[in-house]
C-alpha positions in Angstrom: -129.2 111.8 -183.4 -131.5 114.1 -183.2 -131.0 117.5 -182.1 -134.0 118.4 -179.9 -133.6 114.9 -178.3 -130.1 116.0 -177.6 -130.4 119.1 -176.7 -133.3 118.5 -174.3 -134.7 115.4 -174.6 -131.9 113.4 -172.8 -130.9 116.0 -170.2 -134.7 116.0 -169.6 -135.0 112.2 -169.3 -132.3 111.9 -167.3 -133.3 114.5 -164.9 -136.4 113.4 -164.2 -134.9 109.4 -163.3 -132.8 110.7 -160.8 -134.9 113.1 -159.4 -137.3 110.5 -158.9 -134.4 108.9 -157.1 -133.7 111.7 -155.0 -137.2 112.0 -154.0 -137.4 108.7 -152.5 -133.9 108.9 -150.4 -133.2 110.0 -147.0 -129.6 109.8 -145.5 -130.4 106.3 -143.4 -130.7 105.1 -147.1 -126.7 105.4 -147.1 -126.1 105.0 -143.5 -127.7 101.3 -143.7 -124.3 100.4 -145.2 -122.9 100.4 -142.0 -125.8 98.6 -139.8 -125.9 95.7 -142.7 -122.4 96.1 -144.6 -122.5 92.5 -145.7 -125.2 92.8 -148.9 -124.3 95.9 -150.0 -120.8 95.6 -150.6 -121.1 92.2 -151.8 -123.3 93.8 -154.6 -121.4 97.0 -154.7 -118.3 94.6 -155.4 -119.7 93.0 -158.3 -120.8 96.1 -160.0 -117.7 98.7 -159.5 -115.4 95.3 -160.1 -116.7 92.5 -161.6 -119.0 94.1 -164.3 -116.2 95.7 -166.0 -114.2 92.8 -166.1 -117.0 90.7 -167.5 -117.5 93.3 -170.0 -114.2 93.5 -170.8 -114.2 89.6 -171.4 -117.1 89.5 -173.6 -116.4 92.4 -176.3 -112.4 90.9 -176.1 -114.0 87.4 -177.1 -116.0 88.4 -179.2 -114.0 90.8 -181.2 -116.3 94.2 -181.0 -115.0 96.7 -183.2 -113.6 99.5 -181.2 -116.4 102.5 -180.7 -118.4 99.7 -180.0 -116.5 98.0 -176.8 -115.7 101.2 -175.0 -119.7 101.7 -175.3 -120.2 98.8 -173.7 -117.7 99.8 -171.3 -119.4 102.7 -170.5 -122.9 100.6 -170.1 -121.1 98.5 -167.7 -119.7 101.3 -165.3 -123.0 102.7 -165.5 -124.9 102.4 -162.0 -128.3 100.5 -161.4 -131.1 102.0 -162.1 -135.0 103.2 -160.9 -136.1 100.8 -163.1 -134.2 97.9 -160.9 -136.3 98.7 -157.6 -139.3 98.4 -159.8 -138.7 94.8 -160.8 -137.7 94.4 -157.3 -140.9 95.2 -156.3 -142.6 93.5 -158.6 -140.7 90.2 -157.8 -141.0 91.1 -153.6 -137.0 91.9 -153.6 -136.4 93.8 -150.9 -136.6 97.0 -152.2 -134.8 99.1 -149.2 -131.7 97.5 -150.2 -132.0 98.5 -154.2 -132.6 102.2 -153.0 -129.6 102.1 -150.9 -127.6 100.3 -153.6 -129.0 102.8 -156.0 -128.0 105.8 -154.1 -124.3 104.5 -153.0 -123.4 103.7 -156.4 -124.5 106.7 -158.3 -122.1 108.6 -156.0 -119.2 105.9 -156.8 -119.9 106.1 -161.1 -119.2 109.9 -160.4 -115.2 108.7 -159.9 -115.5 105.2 -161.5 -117.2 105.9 -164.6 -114.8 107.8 -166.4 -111.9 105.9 -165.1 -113.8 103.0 -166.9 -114.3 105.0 -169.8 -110.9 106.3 -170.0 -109.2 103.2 -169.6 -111.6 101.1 -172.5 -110.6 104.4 -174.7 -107.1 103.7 -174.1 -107.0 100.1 -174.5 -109.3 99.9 -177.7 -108.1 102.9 -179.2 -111.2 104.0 -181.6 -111.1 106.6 -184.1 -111.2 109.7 -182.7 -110.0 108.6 -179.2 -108.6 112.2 -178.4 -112.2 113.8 -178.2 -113.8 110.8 -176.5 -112.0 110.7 -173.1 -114.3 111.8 -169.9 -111.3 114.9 -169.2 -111.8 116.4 -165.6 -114.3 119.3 -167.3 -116.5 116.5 -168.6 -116.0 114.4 -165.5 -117.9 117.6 -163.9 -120.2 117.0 -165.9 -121.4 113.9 -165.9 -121.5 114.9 -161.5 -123.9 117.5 -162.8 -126.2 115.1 -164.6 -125.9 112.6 -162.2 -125.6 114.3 -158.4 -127.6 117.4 -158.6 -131.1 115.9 -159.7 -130.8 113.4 -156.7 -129.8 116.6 -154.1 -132.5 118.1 -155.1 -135.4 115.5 -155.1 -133.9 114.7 -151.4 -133.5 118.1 -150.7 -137.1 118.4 -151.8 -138.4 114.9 -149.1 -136.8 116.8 -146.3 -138.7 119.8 -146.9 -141.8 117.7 -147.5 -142.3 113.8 -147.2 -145.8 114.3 -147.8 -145.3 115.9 -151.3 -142.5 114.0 -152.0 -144.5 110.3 -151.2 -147.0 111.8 -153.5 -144.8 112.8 -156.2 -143.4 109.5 -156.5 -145.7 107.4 -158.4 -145.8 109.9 -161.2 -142.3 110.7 -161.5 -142.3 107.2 -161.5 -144.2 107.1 -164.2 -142.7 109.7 -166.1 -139.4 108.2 -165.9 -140.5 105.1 -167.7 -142.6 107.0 -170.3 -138.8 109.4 -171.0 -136.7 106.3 -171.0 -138.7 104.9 -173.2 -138.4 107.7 -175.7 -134.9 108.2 -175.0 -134.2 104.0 -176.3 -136.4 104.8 -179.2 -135.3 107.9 -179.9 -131.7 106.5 -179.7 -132.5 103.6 -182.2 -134.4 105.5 -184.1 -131.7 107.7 -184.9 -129.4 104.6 -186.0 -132.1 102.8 -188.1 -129.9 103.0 -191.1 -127.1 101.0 -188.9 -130.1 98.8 -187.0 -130.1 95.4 -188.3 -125.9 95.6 -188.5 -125.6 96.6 -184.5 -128.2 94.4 -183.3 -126.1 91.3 -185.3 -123.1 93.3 -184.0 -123.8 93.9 -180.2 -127.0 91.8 -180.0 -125.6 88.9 -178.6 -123.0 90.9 -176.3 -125.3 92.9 -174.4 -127.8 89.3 -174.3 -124.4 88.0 -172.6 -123.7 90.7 -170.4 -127.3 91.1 -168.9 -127.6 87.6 -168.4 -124.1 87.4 -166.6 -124.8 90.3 -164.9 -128.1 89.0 -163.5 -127.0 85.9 -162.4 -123.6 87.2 -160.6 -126.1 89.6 -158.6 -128.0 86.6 -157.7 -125.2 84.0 -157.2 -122.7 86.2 -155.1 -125.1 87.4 -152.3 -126.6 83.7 -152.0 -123.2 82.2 -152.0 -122.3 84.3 -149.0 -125.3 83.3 -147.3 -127.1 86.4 -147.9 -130.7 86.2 -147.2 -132.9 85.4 -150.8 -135.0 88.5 -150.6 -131.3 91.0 -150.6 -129.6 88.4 -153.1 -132.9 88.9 -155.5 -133.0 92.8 -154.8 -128.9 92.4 -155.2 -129.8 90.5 -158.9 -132.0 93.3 -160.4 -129.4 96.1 -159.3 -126.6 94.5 -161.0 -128.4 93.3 -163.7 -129.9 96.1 -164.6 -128.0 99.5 -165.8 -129.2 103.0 -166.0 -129.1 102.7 -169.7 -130.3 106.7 -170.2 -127.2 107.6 -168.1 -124.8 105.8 -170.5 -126.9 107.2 -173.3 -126.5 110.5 -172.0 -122.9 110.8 -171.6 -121.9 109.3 -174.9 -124.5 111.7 -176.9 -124.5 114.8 -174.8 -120.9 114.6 -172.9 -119.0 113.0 -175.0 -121.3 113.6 -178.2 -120.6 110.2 -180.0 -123.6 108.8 -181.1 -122.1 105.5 -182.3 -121.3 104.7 -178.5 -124.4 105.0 -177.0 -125.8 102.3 -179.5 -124.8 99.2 -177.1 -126.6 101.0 -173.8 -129.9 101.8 -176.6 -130.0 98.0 -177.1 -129.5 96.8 -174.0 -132.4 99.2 -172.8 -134.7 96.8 -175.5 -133.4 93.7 -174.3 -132.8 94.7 -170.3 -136.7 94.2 -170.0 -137.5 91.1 -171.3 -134.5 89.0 -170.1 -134.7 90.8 -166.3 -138.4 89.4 -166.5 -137.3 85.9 -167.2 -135.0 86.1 -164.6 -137.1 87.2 -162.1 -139.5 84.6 -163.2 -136.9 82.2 -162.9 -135.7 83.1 -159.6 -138.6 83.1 -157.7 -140.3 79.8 -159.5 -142.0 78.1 -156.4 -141.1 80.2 -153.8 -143.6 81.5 -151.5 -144.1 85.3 -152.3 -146.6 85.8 -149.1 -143.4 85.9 -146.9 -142.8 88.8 -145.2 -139.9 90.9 -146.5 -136.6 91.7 -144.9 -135.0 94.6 -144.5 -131.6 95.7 -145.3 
């Protein structure tokens, strides 16, 4: 991969997203947990347990060549993303609920992303194993890219709310413009290997969003969570923070071949989450008013 996208073009990317992040989180974003436990951990749940294991599932069936299924492992364990609150939006989710879910479990993948990670490198054993492992020094590091950028943009909405409510829509902005470089730069990078991943992984990432979409949606509405939370609950777990993934397989764990699954899933994420929201909220009444969490 590139040099100058890995050197500052990831870092960069990622910085931005989860400043954005920051700047649109207060501390009653994680203390709504305890006044409405119910949604959160029922979606927490299903993306610190049940994602893995799903994951797990698919590139087993499926027979993914080593590099490839811990990469996938890694997308899995990766949190929700910015970009889930804005199809929450879109869709009238209720978008308090993806910012809390957002925030909680960025702080969780800070523990549970390398034990995912370690345990995928262990069980599928790929080539060069050794050097792949998230070891406590890059564990550190993946709190650095992940924690600090949020501290700061809420660091930065204490100081200021004013500033930071104005800041939001173009970092906002900017985030989608860097992830969208970040994908292409990623699949750029692999042309030569294009066609072969997309035939290779194509169909487990397609597998794994859609299963990951509908668990989000099917779990909270199963356990009588209101439809609003359960939709907000489907675009969190369905949708991954693809340039984190991307980030720690190039920059921490600098392995280009693993960040391949979380470049293609960034491609497909967007199209299939549409359909699903589409899909999910066919005939319903979108003037309703919408809950809180």
């Amino acid at each position: 991969m590139d040099s100058v996208l890995v050197s500052v073009g990831l870092p960069a990317a990622l910085a931005i997203i989860m400043l954005g992040l920051g700047l649109s989180l207060t501390i009653d974003d994680f203390r709504r947990i305890g006044r409405a436990p119910r949604p959160v951990l029922i979606a927490l749940g299903a993306q610190v347990l049940l994602l893995p294991l799903v994951c797990f599932g698919l590139v087993t069936l499926l027979d993914l060549e080593p590099l490839l299924a811990v990469g996938m492992m890694l997308l899995a364990a990766s949190p929700g993303g910015t970009t889930a609150n804005l199809f929450s939006h879109l869709f009238h989710g209720d978008v308090a609920l993806n910012i809390t879910l957002t925030a909680v479990n960025s702080v969780i993948a800070v523990v549970t992303l390398p034990l995912v990670v370690n345990l995928a490198v262990t069980h599928f054993d790929p080539a060069g194993a050794d050097d792949i492992g998230l070891q406590l020094g890059k564990s550190l590091q993946v709190f650095a890219i992940v924690l600090v950028p949020v501290a700061i943009g809420m660091l930065v909405r204490r100081a200021s709310r004013s500033f930071a409510e104005r800041a939001d829509k173009p970092v906002r902005i900017a985030s989608a413009v860097v992830l969208a470089l970040v994908i292409t730069g990623a699949l750029l990078a692999e042309r030569e290997n294009l066609r072969e991943y997309f035939a290779d992984i194509g169909i487990v990432v397609t597998l794994f969003c859609v299963c990951s979409l509908a668990l989000g949606y099917a779990l909270p509405r199963a356990a009588g969570v209101a439809e609003r939370q359960a939709l907000a609950s489907a675009f969190e777990v369905g949708i991954h923070n693809s340039t984190l993934a991307i980030a720690v397989a190039v920059s921490v764990l600098d392995n280009e071949t693993l960040a391949v699954p979380a470049a293609v899933y960034g491609v497909l994420m967007f199209p299939l989450a549409l359909a699903a929201g589409f899909l999910l909220t066919r005939g319903r009444d979108r003037s309703e008013a919408p809950t809180s969490a």
